[in-house]
C-alpha positions, 0 to 999 in steps of 0.5 A, spaced: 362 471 533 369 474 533 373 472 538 378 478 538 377 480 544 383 486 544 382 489 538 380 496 536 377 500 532 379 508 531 374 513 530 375 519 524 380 523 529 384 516 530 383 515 538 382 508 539 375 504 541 375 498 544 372 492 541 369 486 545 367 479 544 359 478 544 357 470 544 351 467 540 347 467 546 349 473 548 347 476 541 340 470 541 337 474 547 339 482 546 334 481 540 329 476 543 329 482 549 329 487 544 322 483 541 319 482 547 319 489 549 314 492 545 316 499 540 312 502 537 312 508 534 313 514 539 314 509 544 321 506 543 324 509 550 324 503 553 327 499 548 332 504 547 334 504 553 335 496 552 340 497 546 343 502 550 345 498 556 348 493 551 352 497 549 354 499 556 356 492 558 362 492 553 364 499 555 362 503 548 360 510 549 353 511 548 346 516 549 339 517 548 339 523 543 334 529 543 329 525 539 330 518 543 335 515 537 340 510 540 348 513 539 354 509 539 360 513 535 366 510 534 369 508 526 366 512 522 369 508 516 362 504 516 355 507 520 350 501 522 344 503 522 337 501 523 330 503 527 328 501 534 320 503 532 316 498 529 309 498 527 304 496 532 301 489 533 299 484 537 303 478 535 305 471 539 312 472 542 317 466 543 321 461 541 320 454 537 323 450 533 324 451 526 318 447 524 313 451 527 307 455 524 303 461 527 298 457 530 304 452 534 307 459 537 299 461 540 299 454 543 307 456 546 304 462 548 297 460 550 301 455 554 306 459 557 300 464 561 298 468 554 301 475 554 305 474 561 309 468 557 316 469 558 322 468 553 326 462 555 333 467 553 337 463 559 335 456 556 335 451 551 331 454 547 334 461 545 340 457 543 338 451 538 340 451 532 333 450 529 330 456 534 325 461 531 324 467 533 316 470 533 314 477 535 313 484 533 319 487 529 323 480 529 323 482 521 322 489 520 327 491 523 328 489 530 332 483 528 337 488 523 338 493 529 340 488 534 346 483 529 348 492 527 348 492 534 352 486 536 357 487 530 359 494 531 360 492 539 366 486 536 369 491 530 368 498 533 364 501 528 359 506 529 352 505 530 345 509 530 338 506 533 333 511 530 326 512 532 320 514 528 322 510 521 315 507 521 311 514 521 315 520 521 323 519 520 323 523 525 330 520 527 333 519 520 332 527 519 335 529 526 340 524 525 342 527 518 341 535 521 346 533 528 352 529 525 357 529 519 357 524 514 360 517 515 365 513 509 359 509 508 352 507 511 349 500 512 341 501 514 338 495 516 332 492 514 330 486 512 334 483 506 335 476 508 342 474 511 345 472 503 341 478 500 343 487 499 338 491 497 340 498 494 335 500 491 327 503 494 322 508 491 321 516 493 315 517 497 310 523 498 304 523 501 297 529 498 291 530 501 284 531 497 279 536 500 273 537 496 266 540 498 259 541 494 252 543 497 247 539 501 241 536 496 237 531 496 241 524 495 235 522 489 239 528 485 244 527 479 249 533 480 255 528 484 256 530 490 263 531 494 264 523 496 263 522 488 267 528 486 272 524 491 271 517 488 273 519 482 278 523 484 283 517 486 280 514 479 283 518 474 289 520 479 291 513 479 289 512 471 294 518 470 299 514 471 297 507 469 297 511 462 305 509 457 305 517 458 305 518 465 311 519 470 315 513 472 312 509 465 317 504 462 318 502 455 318 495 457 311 492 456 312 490 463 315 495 467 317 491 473 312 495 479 319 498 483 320 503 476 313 506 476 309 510 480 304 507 484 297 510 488 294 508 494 289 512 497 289 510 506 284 514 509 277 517 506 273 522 511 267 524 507 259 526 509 255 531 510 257 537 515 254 537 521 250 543 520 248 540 514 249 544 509 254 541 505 257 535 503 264 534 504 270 528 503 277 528 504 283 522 501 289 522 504 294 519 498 301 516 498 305 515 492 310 511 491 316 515 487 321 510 482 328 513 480 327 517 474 321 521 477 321 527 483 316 530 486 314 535 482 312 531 476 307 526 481 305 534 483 304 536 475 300 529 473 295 530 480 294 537 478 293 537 471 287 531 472 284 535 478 277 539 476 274 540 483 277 541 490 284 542 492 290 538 493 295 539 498 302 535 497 307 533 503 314 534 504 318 528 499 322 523 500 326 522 493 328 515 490 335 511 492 338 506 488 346 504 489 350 501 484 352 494 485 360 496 483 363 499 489 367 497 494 361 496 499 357 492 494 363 489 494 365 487 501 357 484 501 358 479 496 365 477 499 362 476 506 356 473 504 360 467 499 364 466 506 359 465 510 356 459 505 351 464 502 350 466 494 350 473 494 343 476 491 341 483 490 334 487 490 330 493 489 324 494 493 318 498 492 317 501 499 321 507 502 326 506 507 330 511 511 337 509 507 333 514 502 334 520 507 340 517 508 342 517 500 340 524 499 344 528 505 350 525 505 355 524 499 356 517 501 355 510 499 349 507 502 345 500 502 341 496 505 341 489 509 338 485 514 336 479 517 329 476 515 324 475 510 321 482 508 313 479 506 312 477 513 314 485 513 307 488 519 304 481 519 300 477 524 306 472 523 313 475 523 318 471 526 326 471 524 330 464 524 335 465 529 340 461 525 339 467 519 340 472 525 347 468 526 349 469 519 347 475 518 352 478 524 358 474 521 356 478 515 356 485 517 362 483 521 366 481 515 363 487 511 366 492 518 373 488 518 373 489 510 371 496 510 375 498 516 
């Protein structure tokens, strides 16, 4: 961690903002408390209220916004932000070491009293070399929030914890609507500590509705689940098809250039007065640069012989140049703290997306963590990659500054 403790940082209008030293155990148990405190979507009060209290204890000014965001202004030559919500899951909660798998960390769990098991952040444990971090958020993104946190504490730089990015955005479109833009923006999801990830697909959401009349289920005509079925069939084999928005010339495209189809939800069966058969899909689809709302709209409607589509608001493709001196500072930064420097495209859709859109500004995205343990049962962050991963977002701050 940096040891300045007398430096400051200067906000856009030039005042000075006091930066504070944040020892590695400090730092080790802001994140372990900030997983052990669950956060899931629309229920983030009382980590925000955690985050808000770091800041505090090191005299930075700080609130809960309107939304619940957590808003720590400072320097706006750089903007850490990451969000506080994670998806819901019941995942063992703890320290081991570095060798330890998910069936050990149920067994520390286990051992130490089930769900009342308490992190040991005042012991041994939180602060070995080899210590691994399991719980809910550790990678996505509560690790990330809470190196942002640390290094904008030391370099005086500013700093947004936003709610909702799991469900709605909600906190990254208040956030666009309530403040200027910053010079450039650093979101924070996992990337892996030597890794800077500038680019994620666009993302919109459709609901199918489609109704027939009830008849005898030992008939030909299709009825609506079939109609349905179908639906989500050719839909998906419009954009399979060479022709299709986000194809690629390649004869492989990589997965991050094309559009992808997912249905998440199905409601279908006979009305309850029953006259009618009725089905309902709600569809996602995964947006590559290239390619907007409006073709993914064209190709659905033109494939669509029965029923309705609806489509939500969309969220377009973000993808940054490597060549700026954002990516720049990154590459720096990483070589510096004994890492060789990677770049990446990711198939999901992030907040930096929104970010991308309504401000002129550069942005990236980088963060702690392996992201395939990304939602699953057995999330957990190596609290040596959180170390580095703070030295370098201190390095990038101190760069940009």
């Amino acid at each position: 961690m940096m040891t300045n403790a007398d430096a400051t940082g200067a906000t856009a209008d030039g005042s000075a903002v006091a930066t504070s030293e944040v020892s590695t155990a400090e730092a080790r148990e802001l994140v372990a408390d900030l997983v052990a405190t669950p956060s899931p979507s629309g229920e983030e009060a009382a980590a925000a209220e955690r985050l808000a209290a770091f800041f505090e204890s090191h005299d930075r000014e700080v609130w809960l916004d309107d939304v619940g965001n957590v808003r720590a202004p400072a320097d706006d030559a750089l903007l850490f932000t990451s969000h506080v919500d994670t998806v819901p899951g019941d995942v063992p909660t703890c320290i081991t070491d570095a060798d330890a798998n998910l069936t050990d960390a149920e067994t520390v769990v286990n051992d130490a009293g089930g769900d009342d098991v308490t992190l040991p952040t005042d012991g041994t444990a939180l602060v070995d070399d080899d210590a691994t971090l399991w719980g809910r958020g550790s990678v996505d993104a509560t690790g990330p929030l809470a190196a942002m946190a640390v290094a904008a504490v030391e370099t005086g730089v500013s700093f947004v914890g936003v709610v909702s990015e799991e469900t709605t955005s909600a906190g990254a479109h208040h956030l666009v609507a309530d403040r200027d833009a910053p010079d450039v923006v650093v979101n924070g999801e996992p990337s892996g500590w030597s890794a800077l990830t500038l680019g994620y697909r666009g993302f919109v959401a459709a609901t199918y509705e489609v109704a027939t009349e009830a008849a005898h289920s030992s008939l030909p005509d299709l009825n609506a689940v079939e109609h349905a079925t179908a639906w989500v069939e050719d839909v998906k084999d419009a954009f399979e098809s060479p022709l299709g928005p986000g194809a690629n010339a390649c004869d492989d495209p990589s997965v991050f250039d094309t559009v992808t189809v997912k249905p998440v939800m199905v409601d279908a069966g006979t009305e309850p007065g029953g006259n009618a058969v009725t089905a309902e899909v709600d569809c996602q689809f995964r947006i590559p640069p290239g390619t907007d709302a409006d073709d993914i709209e064209a190709t659905v409607d033109a494939v669509t012989q029965r029923g309705v589509v609806e489509f939500g608001d969309a969220i377009p493709a973000h993808i940054a140049s490597p060549r700026t001196e954002l990516g720049r500072a990154f590459r720096t930064a990483i070589r510096a703290a004994g890492g060789s420097p990677s770049l990446l495209r990711k198939t999901g859709t992030a907040d930096a997306n929104l970010y991308d859109a309504a401000w002129d500004c550069p942005v990236a995205t980088y963060g702690p963590g392996d992201s395939t343990l990304d939602h699953s049962p057995d999330e957990h962050l190596a609290l040596a990659d959180y170390d580095r991963a703070v030295a370098v977002l201190e390095s990038v701050a101190s760069d940009l500054q």
